[in-house]
TORDODREN-626330 format. One record per atom (N, C-alpha, C): x, y, z. Coordinates in steps of 0.001 Angstrom, whole numbers, plus 500000, padded with zeros to 6 digits. Each point is the difference from the previous one (the first is absolute). Example, Ala and Ser with C-alpha at 12.3 -4.5 7.8 and 13.67 -1.06 7.14 Angstrom:
<sites>
513190494310507800499110501190500000500900501200500000499650501050499280500820501190500060499230501090500730
</sites>
This chain:
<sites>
868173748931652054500136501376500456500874500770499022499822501430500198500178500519498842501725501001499969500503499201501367500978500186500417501189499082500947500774499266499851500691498863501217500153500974501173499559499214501288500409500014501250501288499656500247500231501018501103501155499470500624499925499984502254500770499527500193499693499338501539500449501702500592500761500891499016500499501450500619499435501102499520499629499737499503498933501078498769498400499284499632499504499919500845498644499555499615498809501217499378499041499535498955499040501184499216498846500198500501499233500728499156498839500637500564498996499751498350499320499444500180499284499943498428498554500160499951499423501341499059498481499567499863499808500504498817499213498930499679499558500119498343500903499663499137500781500543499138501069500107499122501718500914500612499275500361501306501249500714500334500486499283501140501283500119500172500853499409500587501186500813500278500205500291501845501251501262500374500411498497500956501449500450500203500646499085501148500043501084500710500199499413501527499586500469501278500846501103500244501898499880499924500649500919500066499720500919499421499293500117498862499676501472499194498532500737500534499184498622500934498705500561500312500567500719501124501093499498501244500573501102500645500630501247500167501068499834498610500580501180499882498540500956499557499089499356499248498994501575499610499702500393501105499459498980501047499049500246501317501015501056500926501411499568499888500787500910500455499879501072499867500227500379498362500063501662499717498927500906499906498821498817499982498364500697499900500185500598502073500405498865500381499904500674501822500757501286500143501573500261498790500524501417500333499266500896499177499254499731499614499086501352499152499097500833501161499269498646500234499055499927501233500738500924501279500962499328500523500538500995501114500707501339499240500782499940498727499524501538499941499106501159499966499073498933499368498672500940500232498977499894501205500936500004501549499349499860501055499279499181500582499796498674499527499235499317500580500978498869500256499509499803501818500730499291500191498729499347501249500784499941501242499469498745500703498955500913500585498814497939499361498713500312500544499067501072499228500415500727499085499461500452499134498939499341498805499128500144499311499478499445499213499640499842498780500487499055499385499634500240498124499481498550499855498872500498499289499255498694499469500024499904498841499624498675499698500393499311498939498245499355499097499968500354499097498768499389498695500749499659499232499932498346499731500849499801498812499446498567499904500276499437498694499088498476499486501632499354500674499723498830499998501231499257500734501071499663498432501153500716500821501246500067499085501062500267500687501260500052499269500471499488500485500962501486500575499463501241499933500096501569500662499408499744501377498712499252500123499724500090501285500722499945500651500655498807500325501163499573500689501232500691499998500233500834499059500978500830500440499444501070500790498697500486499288499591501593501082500318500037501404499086497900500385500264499428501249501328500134501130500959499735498870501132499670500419500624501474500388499600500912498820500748501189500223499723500563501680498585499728500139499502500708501258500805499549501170500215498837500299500611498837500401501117500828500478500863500432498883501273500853500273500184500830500412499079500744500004500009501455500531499393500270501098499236498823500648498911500254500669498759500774500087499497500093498756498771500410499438498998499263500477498243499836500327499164499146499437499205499438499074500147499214499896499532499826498717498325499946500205498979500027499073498308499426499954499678500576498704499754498168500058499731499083498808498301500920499929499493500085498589498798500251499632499482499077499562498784499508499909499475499191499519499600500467498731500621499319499024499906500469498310498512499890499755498549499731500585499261499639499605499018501761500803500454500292500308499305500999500846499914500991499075499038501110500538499481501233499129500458501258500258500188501420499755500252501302500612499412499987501540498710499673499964499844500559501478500872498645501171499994498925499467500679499097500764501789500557500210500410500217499220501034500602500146500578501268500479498930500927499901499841501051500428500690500012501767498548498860500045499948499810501757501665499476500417500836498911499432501240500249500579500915501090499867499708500453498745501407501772500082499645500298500994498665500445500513500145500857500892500084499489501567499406498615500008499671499275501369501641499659500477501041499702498874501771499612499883500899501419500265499204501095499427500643500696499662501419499710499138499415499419498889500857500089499291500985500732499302501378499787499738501004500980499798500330499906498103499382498225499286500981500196498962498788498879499488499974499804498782499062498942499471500999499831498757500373498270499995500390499704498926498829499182499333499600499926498486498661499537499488500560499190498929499682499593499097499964499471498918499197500966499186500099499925498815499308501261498942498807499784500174499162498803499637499128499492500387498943501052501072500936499878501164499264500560501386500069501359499921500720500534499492500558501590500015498338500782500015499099499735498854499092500959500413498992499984501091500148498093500390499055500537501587500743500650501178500958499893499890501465500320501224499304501700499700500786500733499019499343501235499728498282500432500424499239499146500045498979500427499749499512499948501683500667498822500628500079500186502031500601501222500008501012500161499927501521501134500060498245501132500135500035500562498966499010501235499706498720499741501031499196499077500655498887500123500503500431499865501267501430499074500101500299500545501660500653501037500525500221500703498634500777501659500655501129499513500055500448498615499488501772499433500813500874500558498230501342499825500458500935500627499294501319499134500217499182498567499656501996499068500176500219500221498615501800499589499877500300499767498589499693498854499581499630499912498401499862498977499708501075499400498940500501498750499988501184499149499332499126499310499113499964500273498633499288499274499236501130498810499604499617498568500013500360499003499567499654499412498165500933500354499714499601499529498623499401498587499849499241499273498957499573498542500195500555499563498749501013498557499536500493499589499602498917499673499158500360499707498545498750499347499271499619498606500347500781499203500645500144499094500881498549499902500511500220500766500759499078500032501535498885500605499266499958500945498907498695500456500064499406498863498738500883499089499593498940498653499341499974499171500789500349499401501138499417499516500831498651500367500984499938501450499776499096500257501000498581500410498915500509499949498688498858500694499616499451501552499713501263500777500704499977501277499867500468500735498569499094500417499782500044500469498750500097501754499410499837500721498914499793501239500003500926501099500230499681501130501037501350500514500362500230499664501489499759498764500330500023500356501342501708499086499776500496499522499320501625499947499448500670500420499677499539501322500101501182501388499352499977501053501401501061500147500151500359501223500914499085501134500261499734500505500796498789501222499834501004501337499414501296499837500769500852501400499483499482500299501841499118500191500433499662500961500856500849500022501562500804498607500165500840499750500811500832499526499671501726500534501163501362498643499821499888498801499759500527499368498995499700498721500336501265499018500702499310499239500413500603498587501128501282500034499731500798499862498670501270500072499562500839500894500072499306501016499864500703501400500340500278500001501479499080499661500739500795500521501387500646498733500439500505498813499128500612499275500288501562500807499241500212499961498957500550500717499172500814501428500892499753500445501044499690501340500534501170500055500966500475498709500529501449499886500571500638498408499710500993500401499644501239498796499643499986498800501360500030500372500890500272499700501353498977498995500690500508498890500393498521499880500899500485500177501719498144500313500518500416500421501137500640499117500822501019500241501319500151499075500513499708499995501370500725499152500998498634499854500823499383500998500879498881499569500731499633501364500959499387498626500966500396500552500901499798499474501185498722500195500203499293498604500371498533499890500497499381499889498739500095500196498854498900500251499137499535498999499332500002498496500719499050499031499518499145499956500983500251500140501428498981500677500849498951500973499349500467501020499698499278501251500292498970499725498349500550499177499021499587499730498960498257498886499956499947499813501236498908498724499805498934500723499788499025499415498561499265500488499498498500500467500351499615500677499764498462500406500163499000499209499563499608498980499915499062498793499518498398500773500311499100500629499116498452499963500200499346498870499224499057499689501235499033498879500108498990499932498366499810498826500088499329499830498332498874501004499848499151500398501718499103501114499581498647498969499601499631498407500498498965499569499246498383500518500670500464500282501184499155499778500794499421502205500272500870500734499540500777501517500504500904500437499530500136501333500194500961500617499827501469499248500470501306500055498856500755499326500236500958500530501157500279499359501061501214500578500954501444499594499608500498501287500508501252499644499719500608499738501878500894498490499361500580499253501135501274500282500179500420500846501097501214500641500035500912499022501272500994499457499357500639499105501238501331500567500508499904499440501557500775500892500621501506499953499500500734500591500546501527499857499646500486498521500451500929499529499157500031498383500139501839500306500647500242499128500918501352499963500426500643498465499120501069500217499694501117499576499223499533498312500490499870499619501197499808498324499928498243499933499604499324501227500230498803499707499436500175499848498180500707500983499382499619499621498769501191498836499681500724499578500930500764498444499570499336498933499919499206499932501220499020499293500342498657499281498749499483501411499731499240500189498924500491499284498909500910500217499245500598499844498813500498498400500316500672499812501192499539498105500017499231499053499803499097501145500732498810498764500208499256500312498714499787500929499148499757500048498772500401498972498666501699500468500305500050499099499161499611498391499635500439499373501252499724498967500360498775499465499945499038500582500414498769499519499469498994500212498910500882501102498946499601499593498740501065499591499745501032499460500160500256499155499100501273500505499316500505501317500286500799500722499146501575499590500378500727499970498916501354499555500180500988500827499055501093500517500642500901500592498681500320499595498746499883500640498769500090499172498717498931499311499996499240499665500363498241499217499891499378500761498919499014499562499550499028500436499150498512500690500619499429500893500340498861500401500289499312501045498454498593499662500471498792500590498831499548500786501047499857501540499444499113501224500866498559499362498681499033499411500891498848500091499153498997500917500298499622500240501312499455501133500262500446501585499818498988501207499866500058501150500093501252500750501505501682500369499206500671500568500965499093501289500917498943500353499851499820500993500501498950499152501502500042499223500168499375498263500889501150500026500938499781500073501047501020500110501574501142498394499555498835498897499868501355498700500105500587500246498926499788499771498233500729500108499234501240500764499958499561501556500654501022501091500093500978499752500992499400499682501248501331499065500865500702498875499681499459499407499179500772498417499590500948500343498817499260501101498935500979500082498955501398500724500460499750500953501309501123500843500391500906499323500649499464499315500834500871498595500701500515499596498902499465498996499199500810499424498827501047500843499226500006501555500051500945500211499368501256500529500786499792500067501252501159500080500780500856498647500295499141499012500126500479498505499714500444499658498607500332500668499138500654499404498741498752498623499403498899500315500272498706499000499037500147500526499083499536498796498924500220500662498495498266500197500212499694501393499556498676500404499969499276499888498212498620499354500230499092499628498391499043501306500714499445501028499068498636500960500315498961499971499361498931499266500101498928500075498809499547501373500066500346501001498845499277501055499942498313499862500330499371499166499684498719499617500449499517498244500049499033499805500785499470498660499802499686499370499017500624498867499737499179498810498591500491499051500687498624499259499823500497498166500734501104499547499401499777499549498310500899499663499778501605500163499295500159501515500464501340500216500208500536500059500978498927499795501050500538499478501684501232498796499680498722499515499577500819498342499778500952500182498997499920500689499081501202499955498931501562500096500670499709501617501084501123500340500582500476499241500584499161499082501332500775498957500794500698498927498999499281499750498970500813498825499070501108500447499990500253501017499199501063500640499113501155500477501242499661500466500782500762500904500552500608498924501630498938498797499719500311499402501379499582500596501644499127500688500134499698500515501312499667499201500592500195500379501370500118499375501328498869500925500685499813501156500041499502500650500785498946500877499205499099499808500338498788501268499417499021500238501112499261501226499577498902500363501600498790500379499138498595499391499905498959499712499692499220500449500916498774500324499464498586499953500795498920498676499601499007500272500633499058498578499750498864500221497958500156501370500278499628500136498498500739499155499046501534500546499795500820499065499566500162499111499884499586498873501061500228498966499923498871498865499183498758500892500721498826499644498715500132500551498808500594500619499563500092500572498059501115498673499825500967499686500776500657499301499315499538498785499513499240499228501331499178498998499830499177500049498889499282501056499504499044500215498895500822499894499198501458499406499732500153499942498765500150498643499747499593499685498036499788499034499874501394498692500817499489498638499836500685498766500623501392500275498983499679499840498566501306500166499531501016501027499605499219501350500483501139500998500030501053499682501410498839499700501431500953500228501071501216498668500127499633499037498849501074498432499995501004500768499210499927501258498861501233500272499432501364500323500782499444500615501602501195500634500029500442499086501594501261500289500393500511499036500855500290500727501311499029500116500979500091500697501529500466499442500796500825498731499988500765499467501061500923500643500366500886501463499785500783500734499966499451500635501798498644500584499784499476501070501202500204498794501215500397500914500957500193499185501005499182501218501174499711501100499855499053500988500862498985500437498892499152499283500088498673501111499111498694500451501303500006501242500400499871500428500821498156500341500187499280500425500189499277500688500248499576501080500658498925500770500007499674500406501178498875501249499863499496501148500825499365501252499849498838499696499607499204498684499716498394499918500008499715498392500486499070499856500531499579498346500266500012499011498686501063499277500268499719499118498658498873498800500256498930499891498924499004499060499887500540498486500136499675499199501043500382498482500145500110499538498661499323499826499146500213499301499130500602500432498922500513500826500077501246500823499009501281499689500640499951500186501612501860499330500564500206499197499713499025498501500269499792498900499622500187499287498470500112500809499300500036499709498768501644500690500125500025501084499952501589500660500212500711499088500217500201499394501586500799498948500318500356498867499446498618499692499155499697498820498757501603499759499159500022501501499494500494500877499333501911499835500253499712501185500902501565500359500416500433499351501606499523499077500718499941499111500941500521500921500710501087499684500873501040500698500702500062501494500140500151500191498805500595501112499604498967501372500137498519499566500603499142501002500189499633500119501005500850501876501025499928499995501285498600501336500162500089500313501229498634500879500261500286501060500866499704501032500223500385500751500951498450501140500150499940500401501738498890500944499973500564500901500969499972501400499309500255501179500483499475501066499550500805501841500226499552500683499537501505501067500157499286501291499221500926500693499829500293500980501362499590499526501125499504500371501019501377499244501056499885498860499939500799498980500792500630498979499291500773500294498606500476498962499442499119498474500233500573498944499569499849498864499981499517499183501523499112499312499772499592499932501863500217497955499897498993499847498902499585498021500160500870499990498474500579498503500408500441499666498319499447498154500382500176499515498591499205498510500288500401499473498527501067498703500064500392499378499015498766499228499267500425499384498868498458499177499332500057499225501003501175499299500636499431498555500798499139500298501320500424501060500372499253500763501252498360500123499651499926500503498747498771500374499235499135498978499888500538498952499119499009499171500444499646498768501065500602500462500855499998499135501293499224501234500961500024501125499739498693501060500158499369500716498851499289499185499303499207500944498613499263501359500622500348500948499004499408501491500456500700500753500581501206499361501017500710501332500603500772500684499596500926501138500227500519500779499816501306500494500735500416498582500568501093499564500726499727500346501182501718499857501156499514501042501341501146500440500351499892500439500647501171501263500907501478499672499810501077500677499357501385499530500097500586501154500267501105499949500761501045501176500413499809500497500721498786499935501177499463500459500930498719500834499654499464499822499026498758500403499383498681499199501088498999500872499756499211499084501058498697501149499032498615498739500707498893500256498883498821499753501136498978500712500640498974499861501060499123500501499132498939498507500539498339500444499481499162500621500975499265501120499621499142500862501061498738500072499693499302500279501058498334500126499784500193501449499360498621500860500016499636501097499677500797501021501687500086499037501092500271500984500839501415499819500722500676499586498901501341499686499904500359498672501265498754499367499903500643498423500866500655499279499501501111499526500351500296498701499472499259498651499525499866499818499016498696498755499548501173498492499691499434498967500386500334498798500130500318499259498428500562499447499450500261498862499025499083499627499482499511500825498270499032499165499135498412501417500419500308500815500631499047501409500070501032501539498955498677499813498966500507501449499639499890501150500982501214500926499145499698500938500694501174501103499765500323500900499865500690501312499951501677499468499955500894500016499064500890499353499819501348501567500748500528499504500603500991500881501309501708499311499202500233500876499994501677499334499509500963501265500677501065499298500173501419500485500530501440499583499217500626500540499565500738499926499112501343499053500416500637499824498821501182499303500527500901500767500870500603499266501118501187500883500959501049500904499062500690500096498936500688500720499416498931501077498900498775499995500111499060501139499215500117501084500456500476501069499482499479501303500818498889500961500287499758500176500920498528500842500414499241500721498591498942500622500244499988500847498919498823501107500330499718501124499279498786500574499799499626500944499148498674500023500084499048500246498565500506501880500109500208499929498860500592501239499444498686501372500050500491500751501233499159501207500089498461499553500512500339498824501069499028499937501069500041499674500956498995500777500876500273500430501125500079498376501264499063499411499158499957498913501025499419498804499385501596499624499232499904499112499440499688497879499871500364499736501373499805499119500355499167499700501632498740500011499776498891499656501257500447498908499874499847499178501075500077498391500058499445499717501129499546499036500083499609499261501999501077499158500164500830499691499149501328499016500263501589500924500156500291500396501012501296500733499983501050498792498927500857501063498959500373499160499246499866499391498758498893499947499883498973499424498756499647500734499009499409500028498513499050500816499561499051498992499415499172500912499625499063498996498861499960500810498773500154499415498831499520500641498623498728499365499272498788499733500901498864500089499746499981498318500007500644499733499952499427497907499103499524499454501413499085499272498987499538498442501357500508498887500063499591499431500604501265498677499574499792499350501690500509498655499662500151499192501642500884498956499443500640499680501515501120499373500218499510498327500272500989499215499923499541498593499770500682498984500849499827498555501208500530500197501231501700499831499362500522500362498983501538499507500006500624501277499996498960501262499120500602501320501063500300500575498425499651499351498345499633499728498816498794501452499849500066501404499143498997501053499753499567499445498755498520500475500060499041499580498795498955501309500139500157500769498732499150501472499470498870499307499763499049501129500374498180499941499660499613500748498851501606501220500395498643500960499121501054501779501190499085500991499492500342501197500784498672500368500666500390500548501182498514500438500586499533501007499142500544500628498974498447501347499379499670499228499167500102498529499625499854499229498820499024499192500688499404499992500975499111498523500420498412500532499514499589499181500062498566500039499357498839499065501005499248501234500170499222500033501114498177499433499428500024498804500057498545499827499487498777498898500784499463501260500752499000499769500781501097499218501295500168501145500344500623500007501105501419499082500367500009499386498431501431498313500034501048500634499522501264500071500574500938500436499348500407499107498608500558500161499158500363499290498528501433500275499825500814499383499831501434500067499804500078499888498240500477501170499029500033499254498976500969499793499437501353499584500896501288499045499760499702498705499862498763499509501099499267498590499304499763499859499143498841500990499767499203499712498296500669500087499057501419501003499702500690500088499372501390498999499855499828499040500963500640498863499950499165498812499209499062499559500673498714499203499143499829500302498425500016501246499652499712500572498424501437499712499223501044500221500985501315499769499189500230498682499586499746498854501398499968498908499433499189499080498274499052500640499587499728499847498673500851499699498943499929499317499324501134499894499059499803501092498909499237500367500241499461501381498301500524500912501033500469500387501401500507501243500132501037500297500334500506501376499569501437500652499806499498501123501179499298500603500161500023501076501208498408500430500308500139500395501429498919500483500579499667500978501036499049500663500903500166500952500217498205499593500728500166500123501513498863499673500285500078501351500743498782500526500428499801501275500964498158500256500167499699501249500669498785500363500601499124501054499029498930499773500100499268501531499355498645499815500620499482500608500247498284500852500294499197498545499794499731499746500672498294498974499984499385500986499780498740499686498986498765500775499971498702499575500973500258499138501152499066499548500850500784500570501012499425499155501193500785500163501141501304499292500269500393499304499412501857499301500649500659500650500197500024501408499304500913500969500314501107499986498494500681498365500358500762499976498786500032498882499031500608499871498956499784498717499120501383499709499224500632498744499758500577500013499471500476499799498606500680500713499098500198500427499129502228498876499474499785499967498685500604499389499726500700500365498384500670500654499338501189500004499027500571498560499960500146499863499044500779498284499018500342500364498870501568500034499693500617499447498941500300498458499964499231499873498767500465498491499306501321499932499315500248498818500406501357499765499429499855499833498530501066500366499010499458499762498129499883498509499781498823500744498914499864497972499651498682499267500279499611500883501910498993499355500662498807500496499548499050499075500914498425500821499630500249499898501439499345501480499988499820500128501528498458501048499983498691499392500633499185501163499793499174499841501999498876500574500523499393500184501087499455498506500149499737499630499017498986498833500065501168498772500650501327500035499507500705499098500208500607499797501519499942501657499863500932500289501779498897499595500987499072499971500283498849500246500494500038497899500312499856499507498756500508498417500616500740499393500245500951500821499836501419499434500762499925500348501130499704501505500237500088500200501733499157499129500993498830499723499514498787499822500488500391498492501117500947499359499893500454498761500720500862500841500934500570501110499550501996500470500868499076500981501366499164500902499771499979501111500924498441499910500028499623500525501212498805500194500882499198500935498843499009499613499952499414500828499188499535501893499675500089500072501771500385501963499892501332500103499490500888499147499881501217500412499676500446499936498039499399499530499599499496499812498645499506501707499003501092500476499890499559501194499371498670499956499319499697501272500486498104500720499102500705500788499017500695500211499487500545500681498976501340499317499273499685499232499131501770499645498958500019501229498927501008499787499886500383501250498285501115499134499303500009499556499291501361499836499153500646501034499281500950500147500486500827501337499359500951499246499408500809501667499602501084499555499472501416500206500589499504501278500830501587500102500835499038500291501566501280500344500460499677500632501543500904500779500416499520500917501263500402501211500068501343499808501000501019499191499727500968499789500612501277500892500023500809500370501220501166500410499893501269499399499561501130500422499414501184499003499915500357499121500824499712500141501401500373499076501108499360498524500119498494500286498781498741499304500039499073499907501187499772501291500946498972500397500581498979500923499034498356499416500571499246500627498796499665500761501026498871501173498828500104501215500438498069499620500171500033499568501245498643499440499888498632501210500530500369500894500443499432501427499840499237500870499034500986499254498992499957500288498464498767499315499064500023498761500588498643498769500222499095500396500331499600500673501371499507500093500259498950501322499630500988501086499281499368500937499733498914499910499032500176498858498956499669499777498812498358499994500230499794499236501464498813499610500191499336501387500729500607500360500645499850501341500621499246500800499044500339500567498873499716500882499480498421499527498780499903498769500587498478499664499475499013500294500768
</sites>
């Protein structure tokens, strides 16, 4: 590291840069008295576009102080996507990265909105890690920048009563399925967010002076809660400005982590790398390598665990109801496929179509209730946001059934099932079966148009892992023993990517259009 730790002063490092924590506070401090001089205070809103660095976390923090809200943008989104939160947030302040500045501007103007904008300068750092090139590394001139209104008072603010309450953030939904909502949670009372921040830590894993890796996108509900936790806990924080397998692994070598939070994409790129890059580096260090936010393929955990044994836990939730099932490897494979079950008073009911309760080992409409210390919540600027037949409950679309030890296992989402000749098709199966292959790194099963009568057919995306041969002719005899033969995609493609979010939910809509428009 490119700096010594200490057990009282622990750092913050990504890329080549490296701040210790006391200085990431005092900024976060004086950025919060800028902020409340310039009126914004509790419950108010400024969002944040920025590549993960190590400003996020202060913008975060600043809000934190003042009782601002914060909402995270998804760096991957367009003017009109952004558009829709200025105005759906009513947003008060946009801090960006230079980078973002002209789509921020270019929402600003088509939604009629008028926040200020905080341009963030990008370190040459960050913009060779990311690839950003041109002028999108030079200042526009056209706004303050980030430093200046840090720069803007000597002072940092001090406290204000309530304003880690009034501060809890605005989280909108990845948007795979729709328009993204924004998830507005209620006001949290003082043993609720104690509560929270326990049971957080603790089950990733986080410890003062510990080592944690932000590998995912901060603008991602867990990363952004885990990295903020970690820095009120004195964790020494690693930030990959962006994904590479193997500086995943470099960092845990080097830096010793204990704690990182992954998706199932991830975990297959890592696997795709060759036998003797992943023997170079030494992961007995991680003691939480986490998962979570898409169904991981059986034979990718399975290999994981191979891997990092212990040390690879699971969790299924949403930005809706926090964390609901968690499930250690040993749990895992003493139930292959699930997705843990209920802790903290979390509870998970399978339903028919007419909200019955369905029995052990029947799909069906996945019902969850949050942990006893979660706080309520609702969808930002609607009217009637949670229908349910379960007082208590919601659903965020998934299928899934329960198993007799009380153990959740995902199918799939109900707008995702595939209807052919009258058989429903789950393609969390098929897309389990295809993963198992040794030539594959990712997949992506879904529905499109029969040109007869079935109605529908299924359709299939495959990335091969490098190295492999992977072509139709091959998949086609491998499956031909694993799955029923309607279940056997009428359509393979070998691609090269897929239309995935940072969280690694694909944007299977996006799939689907392709065929659509033939």
């Amino acid at each position: 590291m490119s700096e010594a730790t200490t057990a009282s002063d622990p750092i913050i490092t990504c890329g080549a840069r490296t701040r210790r924590q006391s200085e990431t506070h005092r900024r976060a401090g004086r950025l919060a008295a800028a902020l409340a001089d310039a009126g914004v205070g509790a419950g108010q809103r400024i969002a944040i576009m920025a590549r993960n660095d190590i400003e996020f976390l202060e913008v975060s923090l600043a809000a934190a102080t003042c009782g601002a809200n914060p909402v995270p943008i998804n760096t991957r989104w367009q003017a009109p996507e952004v558009a829709h939160v200025l105005t759906d947030a009513d947003v008060r302040m946009v801090f960006a990265h230079t980078e973002f500045v002209p789509i921020i501007e270019k929402a600003a103007e088509s939604a009629n909105a008028s926040p200020v904008i905080v341009e963030i300068a990008m370190p040459e750092e960050l913009t060779r890690e990311t690839s950003v090139g041109g002028s999108s590394n030079q200042p526009t001139g056209r706004h303050a920048l980030f430093e200046e209104w840090i720069d803007a008072t000597s002072e940092p603010l001090g406290w204000v009563e309530g304003a880690i309450a009034d501060s809890m953030g605005l989280i909108y939904t990845s948007g795979t399925t729709g328009r993204p909502k924004g998830v507005l949670r209620h006001r949290m009372t003082p043993q609720q967010l104690l509560s929270i921040a326990g049971a957080t830590a603790q089950r990733m894993g986080l410890t003062p002076s510990g080592q944690m890796l932000v590998a995912g996108p901060l603008y991602h509900t867990s990363p952004n809660a885990v990295a903020l936790l970690a820095l009120r806990m004195g964790t020494n924080i690693t930030i990959m400005p962006r994904w590479n397998s193997e500086q995943f692994l470099k960092l845990v070598h080097q830096n010793r982590i204990q704690h990182a939070k992954t998706v199932p994409t991830m975990l297959s790129r890592l696997l795709s790398l060759p036998s003797g890059t992943r023997a170079r580096y030494d992961v007995t260090c991680l003691t939480h390598l986490i998962h979570s936010a898409a169904p991981c393929p059986p034979a990718v955990k399975r290999a994981a665990i191979d891997w990092f044994g212990a040390a690879l836990w699971e969790f299924y939730g949403c930005s809706e109801s926090g964390a609901i099932t968690w499930t250690s490897s040993a749990d895992w494979l003493e139930h292959p496929g699930t997705v843990g079950r209920p802790l903290d008073g979390a509870a998970v009911v399978i339903t028919d179509e007419h909200g019955t309760e369905l029995p052990p080992g029947r799909i069906g409409r996945v019902f969850i209730k949050s942990a006893d210390y979660w706080p309520d919540f609702d969808y930002l600027n609607q009217l009637a946001p949670k229908t349910t037949p379960l007082p208590g409950m919601i659903t965020v679309g998934d299928l899934g059934y329960l198993d007799t030890d009380g153990y959740l296992y995902l199918t799939g989402r109900a707008s995702e099932v595939i209807i052919a000749g009258g058989v429903n098709i789950y393609p969390a199966e098929i897309e389990a079966a295809i993963s198992a292959l040794s030539q594959v790194e990712d997949v992506a099963v879904f529905g499109i148009a029969h040109s007869g009568d079935l109605g529908e057919q299924v359709a299939a995306h495959i990335i091969a892992r490098p190295g492999t041969k992977l072509d139709e002719t091959i998949i086609r005899t491998e499956l031909a023993g694993e799955l029923a033969d309607y279940k056997v995609p009428t359509l393979i493609r070998v691609v090269d990517d897929l239309p995935r979010d940072d969280s690694g939910k694909v944007y299977k809509r996006q799939l689907r259009a392709l065929y659509e428009r033939r």
